[in-house]
KEZABA-92144 format. One record per residue (C-alpha): residue number from 1; residue in one letter; x negated, y negated, z negated. Coordinates in Angstrom, 1 decimal, decimal comma, padded with zeros to 4 digits, always signed. Layout:
     k   r        x        y        z
   NUM   a        X        Y        Z
...
//
This chain:
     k   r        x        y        z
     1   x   +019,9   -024,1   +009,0
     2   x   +019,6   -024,5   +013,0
     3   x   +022,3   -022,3   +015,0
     4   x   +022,2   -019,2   +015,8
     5   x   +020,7   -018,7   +019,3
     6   x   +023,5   -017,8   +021,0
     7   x   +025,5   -020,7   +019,9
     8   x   +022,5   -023,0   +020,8
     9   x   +022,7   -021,8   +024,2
    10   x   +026,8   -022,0   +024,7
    11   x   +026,3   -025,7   +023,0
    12   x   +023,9   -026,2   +025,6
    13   x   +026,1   -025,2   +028,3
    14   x   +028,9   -027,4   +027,0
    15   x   +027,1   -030,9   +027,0
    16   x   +024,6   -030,3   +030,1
    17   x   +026,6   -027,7   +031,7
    18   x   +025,0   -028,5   +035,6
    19   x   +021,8   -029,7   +034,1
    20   x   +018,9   -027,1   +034,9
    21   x   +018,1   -024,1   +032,7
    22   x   +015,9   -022,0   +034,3
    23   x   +014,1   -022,1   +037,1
    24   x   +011,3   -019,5   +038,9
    25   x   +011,2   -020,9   +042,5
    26   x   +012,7   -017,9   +043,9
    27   x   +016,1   -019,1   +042,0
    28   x   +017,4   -021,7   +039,2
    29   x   +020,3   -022,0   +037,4
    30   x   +022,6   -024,5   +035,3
    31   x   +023,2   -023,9   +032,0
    32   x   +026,8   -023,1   +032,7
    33   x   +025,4   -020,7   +035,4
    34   x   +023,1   -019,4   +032,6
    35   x   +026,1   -018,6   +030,0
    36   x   +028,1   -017,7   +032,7
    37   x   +025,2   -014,6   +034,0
    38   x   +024,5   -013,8   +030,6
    39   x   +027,6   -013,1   +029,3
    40   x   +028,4   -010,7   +032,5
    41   x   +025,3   -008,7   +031,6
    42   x   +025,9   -008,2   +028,2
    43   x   +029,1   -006,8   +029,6
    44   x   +027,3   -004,7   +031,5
    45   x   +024,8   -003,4   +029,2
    46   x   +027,9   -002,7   +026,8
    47   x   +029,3   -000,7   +029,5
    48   x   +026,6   +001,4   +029,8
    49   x   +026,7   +002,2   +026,3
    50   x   +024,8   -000,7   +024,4
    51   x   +025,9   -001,3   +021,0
    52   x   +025,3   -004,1   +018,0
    53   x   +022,0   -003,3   +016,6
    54   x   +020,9   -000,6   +019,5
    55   x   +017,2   -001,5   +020,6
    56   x   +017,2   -002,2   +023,5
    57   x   +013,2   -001,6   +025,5
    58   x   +012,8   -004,8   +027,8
    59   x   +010,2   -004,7   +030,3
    60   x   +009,7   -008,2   +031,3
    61   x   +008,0   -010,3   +034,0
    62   x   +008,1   -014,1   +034,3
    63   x   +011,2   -014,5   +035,9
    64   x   +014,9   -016,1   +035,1
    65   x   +016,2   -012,7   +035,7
    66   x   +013,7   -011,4   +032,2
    67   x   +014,9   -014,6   +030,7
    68   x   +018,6   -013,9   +031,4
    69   x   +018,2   -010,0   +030,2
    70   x   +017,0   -011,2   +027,0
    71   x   +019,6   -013,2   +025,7
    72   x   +022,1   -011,0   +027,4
    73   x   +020,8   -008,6   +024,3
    74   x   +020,8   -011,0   +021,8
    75   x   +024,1   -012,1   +023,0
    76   x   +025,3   -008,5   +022,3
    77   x   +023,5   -008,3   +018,5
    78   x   +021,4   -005,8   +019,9
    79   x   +017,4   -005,4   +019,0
    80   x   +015,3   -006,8   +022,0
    81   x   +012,2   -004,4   +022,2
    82   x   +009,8   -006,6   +024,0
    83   x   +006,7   -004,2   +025,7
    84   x   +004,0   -005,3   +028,1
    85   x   +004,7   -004,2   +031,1
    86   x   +000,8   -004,5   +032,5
    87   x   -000,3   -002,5   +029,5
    88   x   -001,4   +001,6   +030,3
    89   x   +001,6   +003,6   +030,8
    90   x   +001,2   +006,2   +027,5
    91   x   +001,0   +002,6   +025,4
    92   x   +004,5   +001,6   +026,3
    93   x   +005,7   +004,7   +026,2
    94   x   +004,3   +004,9   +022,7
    95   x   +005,7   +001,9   +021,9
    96   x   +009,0   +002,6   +023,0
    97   x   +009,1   +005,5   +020,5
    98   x   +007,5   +003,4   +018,0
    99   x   +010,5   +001,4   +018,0
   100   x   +013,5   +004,1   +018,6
   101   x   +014,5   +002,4   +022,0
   102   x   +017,9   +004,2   +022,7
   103   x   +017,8   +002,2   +026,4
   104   x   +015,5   +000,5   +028,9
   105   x   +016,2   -002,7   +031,3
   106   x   +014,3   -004,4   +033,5
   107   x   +014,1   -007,1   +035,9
   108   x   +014,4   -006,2   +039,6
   109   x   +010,9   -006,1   +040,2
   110   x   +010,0   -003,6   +037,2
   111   x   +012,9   -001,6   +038,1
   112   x   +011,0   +001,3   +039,4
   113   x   +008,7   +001,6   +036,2
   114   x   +011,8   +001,4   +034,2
   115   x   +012,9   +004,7   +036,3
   116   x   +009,9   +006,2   +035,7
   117   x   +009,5   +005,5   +031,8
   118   x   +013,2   +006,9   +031,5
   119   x   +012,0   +010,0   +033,0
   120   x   +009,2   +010,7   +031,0
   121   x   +010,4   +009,6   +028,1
   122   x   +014,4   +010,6   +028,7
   123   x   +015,3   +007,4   +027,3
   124   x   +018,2   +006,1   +029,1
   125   x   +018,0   +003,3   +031,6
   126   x   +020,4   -000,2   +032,1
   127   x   +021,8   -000,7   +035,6
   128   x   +020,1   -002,7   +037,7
   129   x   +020,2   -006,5   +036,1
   130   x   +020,4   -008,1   +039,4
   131   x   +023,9   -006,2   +040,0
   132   x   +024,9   -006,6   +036,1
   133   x   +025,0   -010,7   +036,4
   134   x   +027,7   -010,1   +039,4
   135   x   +029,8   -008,7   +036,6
   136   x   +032,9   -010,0   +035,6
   137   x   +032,4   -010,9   +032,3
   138   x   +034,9   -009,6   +029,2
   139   x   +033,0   -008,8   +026,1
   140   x   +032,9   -011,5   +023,6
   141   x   +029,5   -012,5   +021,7
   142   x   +028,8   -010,6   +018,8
   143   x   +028,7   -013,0   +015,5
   144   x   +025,1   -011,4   +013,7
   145   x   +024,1   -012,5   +010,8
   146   x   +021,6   -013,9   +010,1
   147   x   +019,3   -011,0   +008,6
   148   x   +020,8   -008,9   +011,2
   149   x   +017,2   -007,0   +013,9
   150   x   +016,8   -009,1   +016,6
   151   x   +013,2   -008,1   +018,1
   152   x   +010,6   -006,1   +017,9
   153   x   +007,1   -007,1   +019,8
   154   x   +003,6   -005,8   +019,3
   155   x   +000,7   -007,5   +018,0
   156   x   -002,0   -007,6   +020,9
   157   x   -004,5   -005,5   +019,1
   158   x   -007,3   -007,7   +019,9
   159   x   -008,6   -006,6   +016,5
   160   x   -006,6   -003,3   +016,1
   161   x   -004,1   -001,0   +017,7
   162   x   -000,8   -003,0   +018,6
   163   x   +001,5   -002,8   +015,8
   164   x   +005,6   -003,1   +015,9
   165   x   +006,8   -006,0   +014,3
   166   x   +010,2   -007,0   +013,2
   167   x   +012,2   -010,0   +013,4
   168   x   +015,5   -011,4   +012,5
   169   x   +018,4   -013,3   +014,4
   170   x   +017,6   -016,3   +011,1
   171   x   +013,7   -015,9   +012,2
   172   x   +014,8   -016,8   +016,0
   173   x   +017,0   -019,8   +015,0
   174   x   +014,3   -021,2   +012,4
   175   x   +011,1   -020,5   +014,8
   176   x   +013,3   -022,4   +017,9
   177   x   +014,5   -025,2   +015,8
   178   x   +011,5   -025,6   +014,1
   179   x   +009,1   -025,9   +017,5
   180   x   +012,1   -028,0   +019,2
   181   x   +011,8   -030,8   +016,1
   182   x   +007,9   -030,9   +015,8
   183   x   +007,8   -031,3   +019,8
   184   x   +010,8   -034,2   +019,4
   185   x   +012,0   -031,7   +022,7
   186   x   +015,2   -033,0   +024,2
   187   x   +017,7   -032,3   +027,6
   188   x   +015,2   -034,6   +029,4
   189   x   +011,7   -032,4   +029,0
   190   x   +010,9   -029,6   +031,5
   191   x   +008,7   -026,6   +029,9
   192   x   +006,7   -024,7   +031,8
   193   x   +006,2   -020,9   +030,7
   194   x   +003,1   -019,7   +032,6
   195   x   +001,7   -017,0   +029,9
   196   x   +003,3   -013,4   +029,8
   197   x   +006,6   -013,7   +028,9
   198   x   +006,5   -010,7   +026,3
   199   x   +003,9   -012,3   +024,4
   200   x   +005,2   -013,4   +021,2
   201   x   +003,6   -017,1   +021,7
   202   x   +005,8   -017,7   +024,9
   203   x   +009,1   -016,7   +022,9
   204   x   +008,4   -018,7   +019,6
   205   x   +006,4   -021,7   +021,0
   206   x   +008,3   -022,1   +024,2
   207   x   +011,3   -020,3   +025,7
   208   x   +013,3   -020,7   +022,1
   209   x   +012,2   -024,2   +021,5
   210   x   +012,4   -025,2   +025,3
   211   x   +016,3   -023,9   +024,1
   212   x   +017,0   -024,9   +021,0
   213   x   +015,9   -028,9   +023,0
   214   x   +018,0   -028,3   +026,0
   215   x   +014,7   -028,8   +028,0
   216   x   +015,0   -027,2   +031,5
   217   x   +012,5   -024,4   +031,8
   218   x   +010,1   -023,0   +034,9
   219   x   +008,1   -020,1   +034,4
   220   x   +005,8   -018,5   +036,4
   221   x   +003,0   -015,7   +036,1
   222   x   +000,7   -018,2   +037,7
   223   x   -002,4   -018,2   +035,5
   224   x   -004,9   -020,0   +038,4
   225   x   -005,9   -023,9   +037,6
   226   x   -004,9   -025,2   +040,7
   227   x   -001,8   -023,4   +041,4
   228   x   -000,9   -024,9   +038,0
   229   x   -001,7   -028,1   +038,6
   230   x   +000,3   -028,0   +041,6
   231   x   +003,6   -026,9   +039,4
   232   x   +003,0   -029,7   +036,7
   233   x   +003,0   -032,6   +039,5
   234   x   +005,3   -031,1   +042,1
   235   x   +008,1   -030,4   +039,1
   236   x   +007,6   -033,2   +036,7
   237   x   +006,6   -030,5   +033,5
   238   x   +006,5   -032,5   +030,6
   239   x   +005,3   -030,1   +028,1
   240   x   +004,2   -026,8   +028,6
   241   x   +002,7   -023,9   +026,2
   242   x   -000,7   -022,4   +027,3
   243   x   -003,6   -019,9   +025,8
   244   x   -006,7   -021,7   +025,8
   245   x   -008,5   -019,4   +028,7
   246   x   -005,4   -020,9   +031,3
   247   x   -005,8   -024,4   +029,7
   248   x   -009,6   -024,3   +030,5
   249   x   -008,2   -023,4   +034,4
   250   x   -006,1   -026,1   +034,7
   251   x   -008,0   -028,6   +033,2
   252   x   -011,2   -028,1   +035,6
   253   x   -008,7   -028,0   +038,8
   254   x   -006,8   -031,2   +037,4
   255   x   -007,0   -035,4   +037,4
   256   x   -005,2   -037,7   +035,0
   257   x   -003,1   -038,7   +037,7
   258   x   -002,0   -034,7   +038,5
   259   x   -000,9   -034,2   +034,8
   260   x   +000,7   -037,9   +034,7
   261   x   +004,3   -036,3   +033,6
   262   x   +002,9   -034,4   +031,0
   263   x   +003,7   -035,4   +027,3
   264   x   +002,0   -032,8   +025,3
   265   x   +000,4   -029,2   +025,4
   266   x   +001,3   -026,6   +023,2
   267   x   -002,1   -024,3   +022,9
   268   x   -002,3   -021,2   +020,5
   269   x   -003,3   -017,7   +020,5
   270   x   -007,6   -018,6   +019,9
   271   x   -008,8   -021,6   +018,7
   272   x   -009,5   -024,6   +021,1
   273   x   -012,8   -025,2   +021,8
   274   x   -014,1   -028,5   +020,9
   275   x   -015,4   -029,7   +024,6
   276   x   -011,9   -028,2   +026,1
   277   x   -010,3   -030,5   +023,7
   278   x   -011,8   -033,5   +024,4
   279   x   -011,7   -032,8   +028,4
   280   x   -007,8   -032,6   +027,7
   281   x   -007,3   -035,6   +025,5
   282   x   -009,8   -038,5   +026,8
   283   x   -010,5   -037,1   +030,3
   284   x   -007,0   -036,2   +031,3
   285   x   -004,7   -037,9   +028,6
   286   x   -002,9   -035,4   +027,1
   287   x   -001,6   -034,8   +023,6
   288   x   -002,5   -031,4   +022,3
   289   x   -000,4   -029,7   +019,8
   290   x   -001,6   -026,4   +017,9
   291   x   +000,0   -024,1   +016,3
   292   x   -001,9   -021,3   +013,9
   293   x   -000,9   -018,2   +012,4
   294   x   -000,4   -014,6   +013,2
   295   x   +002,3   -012,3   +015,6
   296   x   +004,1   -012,0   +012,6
   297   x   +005,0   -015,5   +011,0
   298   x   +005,0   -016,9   +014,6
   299   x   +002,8   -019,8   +013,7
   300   x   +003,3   -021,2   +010,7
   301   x   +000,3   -023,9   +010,9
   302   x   +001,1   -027,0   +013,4
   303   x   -001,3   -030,3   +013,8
   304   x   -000,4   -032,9   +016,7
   305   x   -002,4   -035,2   +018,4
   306   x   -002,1   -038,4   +016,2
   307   x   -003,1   -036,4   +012,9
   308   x   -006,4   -034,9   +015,1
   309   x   -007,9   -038,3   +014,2
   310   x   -008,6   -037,6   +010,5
   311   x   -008,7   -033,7   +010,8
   312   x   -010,4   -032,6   +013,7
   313   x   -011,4   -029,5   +013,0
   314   x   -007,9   -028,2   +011,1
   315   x   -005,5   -025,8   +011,9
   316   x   -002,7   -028,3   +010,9
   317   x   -000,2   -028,0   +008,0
   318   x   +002,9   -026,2   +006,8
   319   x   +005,9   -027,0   +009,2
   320   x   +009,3   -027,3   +008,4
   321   x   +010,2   -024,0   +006,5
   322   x   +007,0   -022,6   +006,4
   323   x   +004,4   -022,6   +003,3
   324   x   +000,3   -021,8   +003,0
   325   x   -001,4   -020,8   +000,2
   326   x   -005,4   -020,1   +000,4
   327   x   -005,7   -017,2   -001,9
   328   x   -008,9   -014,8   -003,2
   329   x   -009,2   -011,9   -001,1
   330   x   -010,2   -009,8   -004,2
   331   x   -007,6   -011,1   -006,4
   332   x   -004,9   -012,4   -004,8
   333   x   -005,1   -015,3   -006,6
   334   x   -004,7   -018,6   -005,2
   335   x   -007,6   -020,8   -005,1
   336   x   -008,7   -024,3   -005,5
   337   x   -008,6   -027,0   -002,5
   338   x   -011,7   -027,0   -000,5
   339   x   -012,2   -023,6   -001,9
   340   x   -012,1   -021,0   +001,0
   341   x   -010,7   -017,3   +000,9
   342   x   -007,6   -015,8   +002,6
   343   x   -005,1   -017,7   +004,7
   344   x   -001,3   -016,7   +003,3
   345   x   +001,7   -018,2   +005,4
   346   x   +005,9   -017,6   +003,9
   347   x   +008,8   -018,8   +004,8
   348   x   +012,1   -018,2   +005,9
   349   x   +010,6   -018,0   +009,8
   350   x   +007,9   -015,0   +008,7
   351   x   +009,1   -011,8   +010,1
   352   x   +011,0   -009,0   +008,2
   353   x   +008,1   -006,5   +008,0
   354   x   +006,5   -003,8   +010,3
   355   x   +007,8   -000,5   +011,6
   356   x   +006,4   +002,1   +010,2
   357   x   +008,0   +005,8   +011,4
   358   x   +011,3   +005,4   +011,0
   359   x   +011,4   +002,9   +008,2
   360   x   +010,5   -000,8   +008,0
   361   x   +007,7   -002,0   +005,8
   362   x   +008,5   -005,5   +004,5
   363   x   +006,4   -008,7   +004,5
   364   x   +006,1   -009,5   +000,6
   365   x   +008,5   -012,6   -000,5
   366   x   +005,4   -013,6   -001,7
   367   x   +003,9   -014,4   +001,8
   368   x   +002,2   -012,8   +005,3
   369   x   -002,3   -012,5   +004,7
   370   x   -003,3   -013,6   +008,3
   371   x   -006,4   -012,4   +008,1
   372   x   -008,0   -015,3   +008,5
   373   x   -010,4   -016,6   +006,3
   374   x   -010,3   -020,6   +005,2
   375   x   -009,6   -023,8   +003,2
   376   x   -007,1   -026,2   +002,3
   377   x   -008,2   -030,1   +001,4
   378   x   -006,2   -032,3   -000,7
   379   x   -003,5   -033,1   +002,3
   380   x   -002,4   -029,7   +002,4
   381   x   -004,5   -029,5   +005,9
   382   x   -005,8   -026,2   +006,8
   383   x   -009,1   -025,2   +008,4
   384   x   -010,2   -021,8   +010,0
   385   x   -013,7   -020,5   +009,0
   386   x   -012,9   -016,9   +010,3
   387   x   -011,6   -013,8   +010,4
   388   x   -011,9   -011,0   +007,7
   389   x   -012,4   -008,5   +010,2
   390   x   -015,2   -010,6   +012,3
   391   x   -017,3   -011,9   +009,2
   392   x   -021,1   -010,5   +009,8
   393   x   -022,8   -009,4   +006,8
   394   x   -026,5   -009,8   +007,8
   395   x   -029,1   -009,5   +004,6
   396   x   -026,6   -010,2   +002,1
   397   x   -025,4   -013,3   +003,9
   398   x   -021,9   -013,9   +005,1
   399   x   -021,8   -015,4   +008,8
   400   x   -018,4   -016,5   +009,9
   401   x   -018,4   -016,2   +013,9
   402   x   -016,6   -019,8   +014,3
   403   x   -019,0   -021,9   +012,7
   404   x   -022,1   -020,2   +015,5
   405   x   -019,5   -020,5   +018,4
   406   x   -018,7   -024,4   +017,6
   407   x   -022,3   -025,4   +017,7
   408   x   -023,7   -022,6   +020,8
   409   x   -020,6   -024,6   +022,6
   410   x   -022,3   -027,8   +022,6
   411   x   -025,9   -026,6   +024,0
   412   x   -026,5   -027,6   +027,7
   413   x   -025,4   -024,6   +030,5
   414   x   -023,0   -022,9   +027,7
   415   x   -019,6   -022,9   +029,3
   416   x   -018,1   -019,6   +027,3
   417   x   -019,4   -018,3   +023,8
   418   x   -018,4   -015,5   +021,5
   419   x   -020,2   -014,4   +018,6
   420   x   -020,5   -011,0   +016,8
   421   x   -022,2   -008,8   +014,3
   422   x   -024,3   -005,8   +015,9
   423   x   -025,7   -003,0   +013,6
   424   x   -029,4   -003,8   +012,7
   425   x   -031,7   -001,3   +010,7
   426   x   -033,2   -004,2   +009,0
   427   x   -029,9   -006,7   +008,3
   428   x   -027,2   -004,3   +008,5
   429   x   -025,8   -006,7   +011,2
   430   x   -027,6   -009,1   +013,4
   431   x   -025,5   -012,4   +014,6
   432   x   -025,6   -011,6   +018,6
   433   x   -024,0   -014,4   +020,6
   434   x   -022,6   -013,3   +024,2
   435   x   -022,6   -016,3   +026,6
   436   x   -020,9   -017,4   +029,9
   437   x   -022,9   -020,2   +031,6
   438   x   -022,2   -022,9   +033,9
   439   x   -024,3   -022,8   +036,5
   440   x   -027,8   -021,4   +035,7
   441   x   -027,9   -019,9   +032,5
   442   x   -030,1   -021,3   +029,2
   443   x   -033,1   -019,9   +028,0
   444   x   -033,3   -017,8   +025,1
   445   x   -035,9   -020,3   +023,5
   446   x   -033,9   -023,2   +023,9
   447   x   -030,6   -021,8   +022,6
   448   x   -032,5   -020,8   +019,3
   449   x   -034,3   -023,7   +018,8
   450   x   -031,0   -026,1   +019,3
   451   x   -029,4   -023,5   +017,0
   452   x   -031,9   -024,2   +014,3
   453   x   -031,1   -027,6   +014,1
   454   x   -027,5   -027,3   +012,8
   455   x   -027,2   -023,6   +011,4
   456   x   -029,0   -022,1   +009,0
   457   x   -032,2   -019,9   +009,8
   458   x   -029,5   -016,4   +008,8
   459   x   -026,6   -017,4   +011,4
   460   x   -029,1   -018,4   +013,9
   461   x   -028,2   -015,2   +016,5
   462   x   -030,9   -013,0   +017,2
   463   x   -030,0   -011,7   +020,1
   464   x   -028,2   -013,2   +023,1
   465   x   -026,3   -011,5   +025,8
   466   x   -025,7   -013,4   +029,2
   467   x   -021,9   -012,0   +031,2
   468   x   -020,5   -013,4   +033,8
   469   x   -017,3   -013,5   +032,4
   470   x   -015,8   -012,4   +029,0
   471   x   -012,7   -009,8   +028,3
   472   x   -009,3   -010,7   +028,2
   473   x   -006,2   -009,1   +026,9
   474   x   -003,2   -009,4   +029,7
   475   x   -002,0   -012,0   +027,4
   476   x   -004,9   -014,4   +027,9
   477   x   -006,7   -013,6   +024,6
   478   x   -010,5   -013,3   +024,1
   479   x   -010,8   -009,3   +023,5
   480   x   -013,4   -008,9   +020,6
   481   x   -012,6   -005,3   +020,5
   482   x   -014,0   -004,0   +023,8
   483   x   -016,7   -006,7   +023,3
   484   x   -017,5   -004,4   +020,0
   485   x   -016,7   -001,0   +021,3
   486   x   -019,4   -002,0   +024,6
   487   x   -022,1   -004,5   +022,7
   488   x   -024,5   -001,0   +023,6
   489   x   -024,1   -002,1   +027,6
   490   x   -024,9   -005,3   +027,0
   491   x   -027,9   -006,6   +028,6
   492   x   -029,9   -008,1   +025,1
   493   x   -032,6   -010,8   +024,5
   494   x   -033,8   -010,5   +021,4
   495   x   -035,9   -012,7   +019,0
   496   x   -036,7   -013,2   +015,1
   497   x   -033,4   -015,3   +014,4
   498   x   -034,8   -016,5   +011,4
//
């Protein structure tokens, strides 16, 4: 079992005590410094009333003051209640009750939203963090154990409205260890954190494993390519965790030489598209890890660059403490290899369950359904058809969204893609395929006709949208649920399909 995360983080501070921790160019810090700040606002937060297991609403930014806050709480055996600060106003305040926060802190520069959310919501609010680290520290660390809360964070709702999920201080020490071996991070790497700090990606996949390797850490809320770029060569940023939509930026505004530091990217949160891939790995000479799963088990799934050469396509495997299972949607029974149905992750990393009310609904012991649909093969490696939810049903037929998108991605002039059903008097759904082009945009002709030749005549779309751009959650995630809710706005060509 890896340490606690606490004890990670004084270990830290003991054998690299003036090596850097955190860094946001506006300030760094050691990690002495680190332990040192921490431990004062803990004190702080105690003062003002902050208890073992109190939850505790953080609104945070991509700053070391965010970082600091949140393992001041942790370092207190309180419940960190991450919320998206960029989100609407009523959503974090619903989320706040969702979760019982009994207090709300913030960094300095989300200190006036803090005010306000306490006075709509008469939840109390922290003291200001910047004056808390000046503290002089006295309270000790609490000693949690292991299945003691730790966080709550919400799903994105991509697919659905957000939902509050719960995790324990054993799930922190298990996802950070976990990440930190499979990325072989050590007190020499420097992580870069550029994707919204409150999504649950950058805590599992970076800022815990960037601590549970000692790597130093810069994070930014720079999302443009060139500004990026800029960071990874000025800083030396050996690995560095990113959603697909930023890797796409960065790789257009970089060279080879530009990313020369650079040992491997972490990418989650969508699949990779296959052209982005290959830009990344032959053109600019990067190792791409994934890592697949769901809010809830914090990945689960993890393939690395080596095994890409004999499955391409997959999702990875099981790591470390984690299991999969590919089970019948119907039945709940498992299923053959190479058989496809639902995609079931477990493990001592999933989650403890969701909040629901008051009460906490458990994850099943006998694993988390991601909703995704797929197989297994006979190496235990899994690949990604779908998702339940997205599956179009047109005449009978069952079209899974990621097997059109791979194949509209490699037509000429077809720089974005998403796919999705649209009700249709005579299919029940028609396959309807909303592009981004580079430069000028394909004909309708030619994108069916090139369709033809690898799909079959029923996922072949039938009507094709062209946008500009496509929506994006505030966390950098392809928004298929305002492309559903708006499809009616869309600007359609249409043709037989089949």
């Amino acid at each position: 079992m890896f340490p606690a995360v606490v004890e990670r983080l004084e270990l830290n501070a003991r054998l690299f005590p003036e090596r850097l921790a955190y860094d946001d160019a506006a300030r760094a810090v050691s990690w002495s410094a680190a332990v040192e700040e921490i431990a004062a606002i803990d004190t702080g937060l105690r003062r003002a009333g902050v208890r073992p297991g109190a939850r505790v609403g953080l609104l945070l930014d991509n700053s070391v003051d965010s970082i600091l806050a949140l393992l001041a709480v942790w370092r207190g055996g309180a419940v960190a209640v991450v919320v998206n600060p960029r989100i609407d106003v009523s959503a974090v305040v619903e989320q706040l009750a969702t979760a019982e926060a009994t207090v709300i802190a913030a960094p300095p520069s989300l200190r006036d939203l803090a005010t306000s959310l306490g006075t709509v919501t008469g939840i109390d609010v922290a003291p200001d963090l910047a004056a808390l680290r000046t503290t002089r520290p006295s309270a000790e660390p609490v000693v949690a154990a292991p299945d003691d809360h730790a966080l709550i964070s919400f799903t994105s709702g991509t697919t659905g409205k957000p939902k509050g999920t719960l995790m324990s201080y054993r799930n922190l020490a298990v996802r950070g260890g976990t990440y930190a071996v499979a990325g072989a991070l050590c007190s020499r790497d420097h992580g870069l954190i550029s994707t919204p700090l409150c999504m649950a990606g950058s805590l599992n996949l970076s800022l815990l494993p960037y601590l549970y390797g000692a790597a130093a850490c810069f994070i930014t809320p720079e999302t443009a390519g060139p500004a990026l770029v800029d960071i990874v060569a000025s800083r030396g940023i050996t690995t560095m965790f990113m959603v697909p939509v930023v890797s796409r930026r960065l790789a257009e505004a970089a060279t080879r030489a530009q990313l020369a530091s650079v040992r491997f990217l972490m990418s989650s949160g969508a699949e990779l598209p296959a052209d982005l891939l290959d830009d990344l790995t032959d053109r600019l000479g990067i190792d791409v890890h994934e890592a697949a799963g769901t809010s809830e088990t914090a990945g689960g799934l993890y393939i690395t660059q080596p095994e890409r050469a004999m499955h391409r396509r997959s999702a990875g495997r099981a790591i470390g403490s984690y299991w999969v299972e590919i089970r019948d949607p119907a039945t709940g029974e498992p299923v053959p290899p190479e058989t496809q149905g639902e995609i079931v992750i477990g493990g001592v990393a999933v989650g403890v369950g969701y909040l629901d009310g008051g009460d906490v609904l458990p994850f099943p012991p006998t694993g988390s359904a991601t909703g995704d649909i797929g197989y297994q093969d006979h190496d235990g490696y899994v690949y990604v058809t779908g998702r339940i939810k997205d599956t179009i049903v047109t005449g009978g037929q069952n079209v899974y969204p990621i097997d059109v998108e791979e194949v509209l991605r490699g037509i000429p002039r077809v720089r974005e893609v998403v796919v999705l059903g649209c009700p249709d008097p005579t299919w029940g759904e028609a396959v309807c395929a909303v592009i981004v082009p580079d430069g000028a945009a394909p004909e309708f002709a030619d994108i069916v006709t090139r369709a033809r030749e690898k799909l079959a005549g029923y996922q072949v779309p039938k009507r094709i949208a062209i946008v500009d751009e496509l929506p994006y959650t505030t966390m950098g995630k392809l928004d298929r649920k305002a492309l559903k809710a708006n499809w009616q706005r869309l600007d359609w060509q249409s043709g037989s399909g089949r």
